[in-house]
N, CA, C and O of each residue as an XYZ file, in Angstrom:
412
protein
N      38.132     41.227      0.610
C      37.581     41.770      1.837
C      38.574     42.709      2.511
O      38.230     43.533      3.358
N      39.872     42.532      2.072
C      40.766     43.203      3.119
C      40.876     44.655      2.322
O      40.848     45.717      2.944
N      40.982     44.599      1.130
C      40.625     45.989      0.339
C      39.529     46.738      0.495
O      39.381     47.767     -0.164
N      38.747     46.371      1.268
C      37.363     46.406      1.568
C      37.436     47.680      3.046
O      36.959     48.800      3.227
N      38.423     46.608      3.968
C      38.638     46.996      5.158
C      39.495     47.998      5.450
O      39.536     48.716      6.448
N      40.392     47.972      4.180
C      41.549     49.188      3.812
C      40.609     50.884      3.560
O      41.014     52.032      3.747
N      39.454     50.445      3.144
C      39.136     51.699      2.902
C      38.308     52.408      4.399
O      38.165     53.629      4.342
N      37.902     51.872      5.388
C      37.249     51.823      6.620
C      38.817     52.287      7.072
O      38.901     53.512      7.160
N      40.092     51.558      7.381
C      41.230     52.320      8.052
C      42.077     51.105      7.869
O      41.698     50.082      7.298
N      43.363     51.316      8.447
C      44.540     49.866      8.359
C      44.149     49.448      9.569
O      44.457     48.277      9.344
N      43.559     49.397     11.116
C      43.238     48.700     11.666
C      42.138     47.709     11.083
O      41.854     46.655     11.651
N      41.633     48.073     10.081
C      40.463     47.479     10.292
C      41.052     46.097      9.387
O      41.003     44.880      9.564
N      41.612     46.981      8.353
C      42.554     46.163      7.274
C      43.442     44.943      8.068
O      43.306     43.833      7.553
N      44.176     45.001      9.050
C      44.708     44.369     10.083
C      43.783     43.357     10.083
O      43.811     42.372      9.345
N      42.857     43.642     11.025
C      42.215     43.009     11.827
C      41.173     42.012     10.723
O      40.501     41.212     11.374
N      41.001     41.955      9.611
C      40.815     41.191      8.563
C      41.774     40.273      8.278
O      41.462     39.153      7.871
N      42.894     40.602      8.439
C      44.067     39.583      7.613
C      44.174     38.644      8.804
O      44.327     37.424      8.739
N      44.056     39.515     10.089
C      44.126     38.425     11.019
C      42.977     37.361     11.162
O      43.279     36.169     11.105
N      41.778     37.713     11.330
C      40.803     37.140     11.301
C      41.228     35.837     10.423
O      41.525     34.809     11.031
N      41.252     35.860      9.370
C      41.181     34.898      8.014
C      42.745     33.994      8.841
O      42.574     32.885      9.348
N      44.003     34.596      8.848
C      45.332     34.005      9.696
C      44.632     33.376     10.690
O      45.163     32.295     10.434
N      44.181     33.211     11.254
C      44.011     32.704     12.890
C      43.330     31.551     12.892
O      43.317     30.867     13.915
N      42.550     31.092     11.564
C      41.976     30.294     11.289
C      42.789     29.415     10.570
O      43.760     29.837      9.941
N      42.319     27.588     10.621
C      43.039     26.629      9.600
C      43.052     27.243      8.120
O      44.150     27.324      7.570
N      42.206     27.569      7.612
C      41.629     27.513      6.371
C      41.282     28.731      6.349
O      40.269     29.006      6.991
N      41.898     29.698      5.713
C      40.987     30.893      5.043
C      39.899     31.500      4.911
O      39.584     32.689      4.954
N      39.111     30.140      4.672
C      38.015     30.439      3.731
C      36.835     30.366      5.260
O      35.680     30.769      5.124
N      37.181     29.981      6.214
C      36.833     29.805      7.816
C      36.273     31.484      8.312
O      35.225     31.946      8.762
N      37.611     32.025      7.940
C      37.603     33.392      8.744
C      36.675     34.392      7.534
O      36.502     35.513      8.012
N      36.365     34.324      6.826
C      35.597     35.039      5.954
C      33.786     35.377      6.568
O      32.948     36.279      6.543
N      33.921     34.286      6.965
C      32.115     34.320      8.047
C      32.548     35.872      8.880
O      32.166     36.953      8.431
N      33.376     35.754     10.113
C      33.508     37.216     10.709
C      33.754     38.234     10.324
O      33.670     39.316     10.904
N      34.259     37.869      8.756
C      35.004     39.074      8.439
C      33.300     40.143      7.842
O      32.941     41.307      8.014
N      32.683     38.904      7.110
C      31.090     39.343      6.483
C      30.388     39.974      7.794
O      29.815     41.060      7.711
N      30.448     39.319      8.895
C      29.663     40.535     10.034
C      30.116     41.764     10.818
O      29.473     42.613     11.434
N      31.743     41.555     10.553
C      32.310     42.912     10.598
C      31.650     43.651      9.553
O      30.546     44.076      9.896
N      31.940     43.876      8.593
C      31.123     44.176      7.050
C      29.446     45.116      7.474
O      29.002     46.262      7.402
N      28.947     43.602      7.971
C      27.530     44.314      8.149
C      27.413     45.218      9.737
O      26.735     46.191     10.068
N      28.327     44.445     10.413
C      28.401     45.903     11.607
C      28.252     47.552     10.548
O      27.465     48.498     10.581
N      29.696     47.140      9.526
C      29.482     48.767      9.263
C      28.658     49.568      8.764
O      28.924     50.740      8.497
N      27.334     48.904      8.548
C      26.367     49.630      7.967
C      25.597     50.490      9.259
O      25.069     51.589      9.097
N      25.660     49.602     10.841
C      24.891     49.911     11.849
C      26.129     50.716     12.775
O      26.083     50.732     14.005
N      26.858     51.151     12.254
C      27.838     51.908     12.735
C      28.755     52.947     12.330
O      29.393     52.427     11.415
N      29.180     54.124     12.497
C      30.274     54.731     11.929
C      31.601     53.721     11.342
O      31.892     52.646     11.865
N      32.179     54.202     10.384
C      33.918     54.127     10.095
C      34.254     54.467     11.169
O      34.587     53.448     11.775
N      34.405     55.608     11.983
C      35.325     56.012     13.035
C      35.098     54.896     14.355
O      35.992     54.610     15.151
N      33.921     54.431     14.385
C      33.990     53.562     15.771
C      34.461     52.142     15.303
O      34.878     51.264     16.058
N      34.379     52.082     14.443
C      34.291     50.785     13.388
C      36.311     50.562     13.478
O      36.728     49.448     13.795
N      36.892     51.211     13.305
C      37.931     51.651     13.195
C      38.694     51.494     14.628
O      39.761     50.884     14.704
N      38.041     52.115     15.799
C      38.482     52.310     16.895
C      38.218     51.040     17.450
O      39.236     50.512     17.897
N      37.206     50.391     17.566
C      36.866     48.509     17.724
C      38.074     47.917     17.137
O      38.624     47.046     17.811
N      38.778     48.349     15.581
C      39.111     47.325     15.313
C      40.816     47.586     16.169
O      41.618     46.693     16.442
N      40.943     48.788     16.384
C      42.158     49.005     17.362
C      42.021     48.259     18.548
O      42.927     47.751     19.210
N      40.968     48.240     18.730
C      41.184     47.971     20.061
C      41.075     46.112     20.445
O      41.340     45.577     21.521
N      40.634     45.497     19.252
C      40.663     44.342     18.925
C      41.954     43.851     19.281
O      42.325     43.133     20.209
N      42.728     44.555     18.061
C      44.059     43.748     17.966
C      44.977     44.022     19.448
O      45.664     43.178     20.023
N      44.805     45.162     19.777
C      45.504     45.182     20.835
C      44.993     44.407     22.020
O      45.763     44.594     22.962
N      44.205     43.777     22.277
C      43.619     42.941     23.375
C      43.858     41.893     23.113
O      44.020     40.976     23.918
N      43.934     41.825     21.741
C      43.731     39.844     20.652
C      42.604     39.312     20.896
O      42.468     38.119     21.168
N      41.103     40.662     20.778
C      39.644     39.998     20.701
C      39.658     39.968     19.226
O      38.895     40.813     18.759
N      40.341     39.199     18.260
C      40.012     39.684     16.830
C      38.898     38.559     16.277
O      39.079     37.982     15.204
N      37.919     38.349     16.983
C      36.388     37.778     16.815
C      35.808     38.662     16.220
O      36.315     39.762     16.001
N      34.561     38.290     15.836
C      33.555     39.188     15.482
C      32.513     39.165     16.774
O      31.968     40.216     17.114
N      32.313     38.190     17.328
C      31.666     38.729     18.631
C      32.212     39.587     19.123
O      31.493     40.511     19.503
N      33.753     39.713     19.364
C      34.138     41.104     20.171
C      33.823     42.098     19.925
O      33.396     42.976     20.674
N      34.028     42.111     18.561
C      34.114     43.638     17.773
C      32.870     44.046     18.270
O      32.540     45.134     18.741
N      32.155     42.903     18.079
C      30.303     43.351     18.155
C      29.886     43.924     19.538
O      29.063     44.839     19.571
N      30.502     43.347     20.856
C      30.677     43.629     22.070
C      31.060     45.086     22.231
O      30.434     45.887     22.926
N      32.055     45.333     21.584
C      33.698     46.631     21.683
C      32.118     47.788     21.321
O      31.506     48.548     22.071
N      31.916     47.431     19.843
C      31.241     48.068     19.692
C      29.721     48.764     20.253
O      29.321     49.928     20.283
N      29.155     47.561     20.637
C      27.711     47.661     21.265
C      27.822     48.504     22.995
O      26.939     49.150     23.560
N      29.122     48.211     23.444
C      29.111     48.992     24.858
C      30.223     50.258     24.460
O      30.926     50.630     25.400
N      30.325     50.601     23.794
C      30.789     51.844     23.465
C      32.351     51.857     24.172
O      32.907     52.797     24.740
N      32.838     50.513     23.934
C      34.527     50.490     24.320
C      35.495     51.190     23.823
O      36.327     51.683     24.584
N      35.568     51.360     22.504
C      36.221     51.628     21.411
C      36.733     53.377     22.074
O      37.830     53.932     22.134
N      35.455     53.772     22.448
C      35.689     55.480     22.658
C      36.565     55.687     24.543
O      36.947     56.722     25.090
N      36.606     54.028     25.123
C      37.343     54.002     25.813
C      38.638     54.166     26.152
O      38.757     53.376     25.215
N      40.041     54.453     26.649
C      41.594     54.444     26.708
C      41.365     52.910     27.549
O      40.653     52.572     28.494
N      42.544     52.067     26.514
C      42.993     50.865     27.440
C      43.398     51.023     28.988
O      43.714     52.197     29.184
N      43.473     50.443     29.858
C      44.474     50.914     30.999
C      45.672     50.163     30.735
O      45.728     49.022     30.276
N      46.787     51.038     31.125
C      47.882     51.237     30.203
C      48.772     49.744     31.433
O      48.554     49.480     32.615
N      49.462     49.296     30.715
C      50.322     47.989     31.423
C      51.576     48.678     32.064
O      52.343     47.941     32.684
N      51.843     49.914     31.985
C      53.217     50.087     32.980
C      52.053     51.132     34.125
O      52.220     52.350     34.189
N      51.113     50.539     34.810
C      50.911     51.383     35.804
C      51.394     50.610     37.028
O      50.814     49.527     37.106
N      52.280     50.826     38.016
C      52.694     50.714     39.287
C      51.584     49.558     39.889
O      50.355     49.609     39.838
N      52.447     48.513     40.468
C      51.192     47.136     41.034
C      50.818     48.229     42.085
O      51.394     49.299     42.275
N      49.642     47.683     42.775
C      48.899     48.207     43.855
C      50.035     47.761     45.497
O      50.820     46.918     45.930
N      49.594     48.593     45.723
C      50.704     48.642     46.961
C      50.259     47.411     48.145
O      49.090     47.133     48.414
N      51.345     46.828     48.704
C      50.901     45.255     49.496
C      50.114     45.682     50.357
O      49.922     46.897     50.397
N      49.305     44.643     51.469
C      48.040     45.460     52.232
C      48.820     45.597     53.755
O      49.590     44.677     54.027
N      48.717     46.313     54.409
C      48.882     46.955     55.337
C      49.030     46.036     56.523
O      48.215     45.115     56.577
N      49.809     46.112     57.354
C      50.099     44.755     58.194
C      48.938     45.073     59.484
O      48.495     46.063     60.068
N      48.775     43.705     59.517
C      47.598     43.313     60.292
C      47.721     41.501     61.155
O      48.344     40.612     60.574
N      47.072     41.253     62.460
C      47.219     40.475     63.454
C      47.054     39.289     62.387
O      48.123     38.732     62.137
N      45.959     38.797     61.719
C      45.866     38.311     60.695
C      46.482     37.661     59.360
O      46.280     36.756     58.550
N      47.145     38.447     59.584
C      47.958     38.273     57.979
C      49.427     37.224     58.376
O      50.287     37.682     59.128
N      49.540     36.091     57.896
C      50.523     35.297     58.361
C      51.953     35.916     57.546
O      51.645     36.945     56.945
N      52.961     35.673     57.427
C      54.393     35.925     56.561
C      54.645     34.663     56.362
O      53.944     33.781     56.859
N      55.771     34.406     55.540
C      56.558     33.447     55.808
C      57.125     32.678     56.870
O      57.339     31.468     56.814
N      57.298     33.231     57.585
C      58.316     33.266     59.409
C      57.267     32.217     59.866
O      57.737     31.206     60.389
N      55.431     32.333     59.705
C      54.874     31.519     60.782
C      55.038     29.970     60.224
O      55.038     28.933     60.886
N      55.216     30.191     58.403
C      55.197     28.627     58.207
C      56.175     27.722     57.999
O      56.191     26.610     57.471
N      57.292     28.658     58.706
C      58.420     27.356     58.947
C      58.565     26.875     60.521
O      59.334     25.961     60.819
């Protein structure tokens, strides 16, 4: 199957070896790997591909995800990236206690 997935892209290839890894038994992860499989008949390689990027980088490496990633058109999405700046603290107000009131 993973030679399978090698020819679709190395994410996808990835995201096979993991599938089958993540499971006790091998032979476990082979069920998702068969509906990844039949996704690709109802889908491009290229989105097929971009799901499976976007799998591993989240750690949805299910086949419901993929099926999700895929069905809402995630894949053609940009992650939001983890070094963006936290949101700035909220604005002081009568309301808002500090530290100071609870000692």
């Amino acid at each position: 199957m993973v030679q399978w997935a090698q020819k679709i892209g190395p994410h996808s290839a990835q995201l096979f070896e993991r599938m089958v890894a993540d499971k006790p038994h091998p032979e476990m992860g082979y069920r998702g790997c068969l509906g990844v499989i039949r996704l690709a008949g109802k889908y491009s390689h290229a989105r097929l591909e971009g799901a499976a990027e976007r799998a591993l980088l989240t750690g949805a490496c299910r086949y419901r995800s993929i099926e999700s990633i895929l069905k809402n058109s995630l894949e053609q999405q940009s992650l939001p990236s983890s070094s963006a700046p936290p949101p700035p603290p909220p604005k002081p107000h009568d309301n808002i206690r500090d530290t100071e009131y609870f000692e």
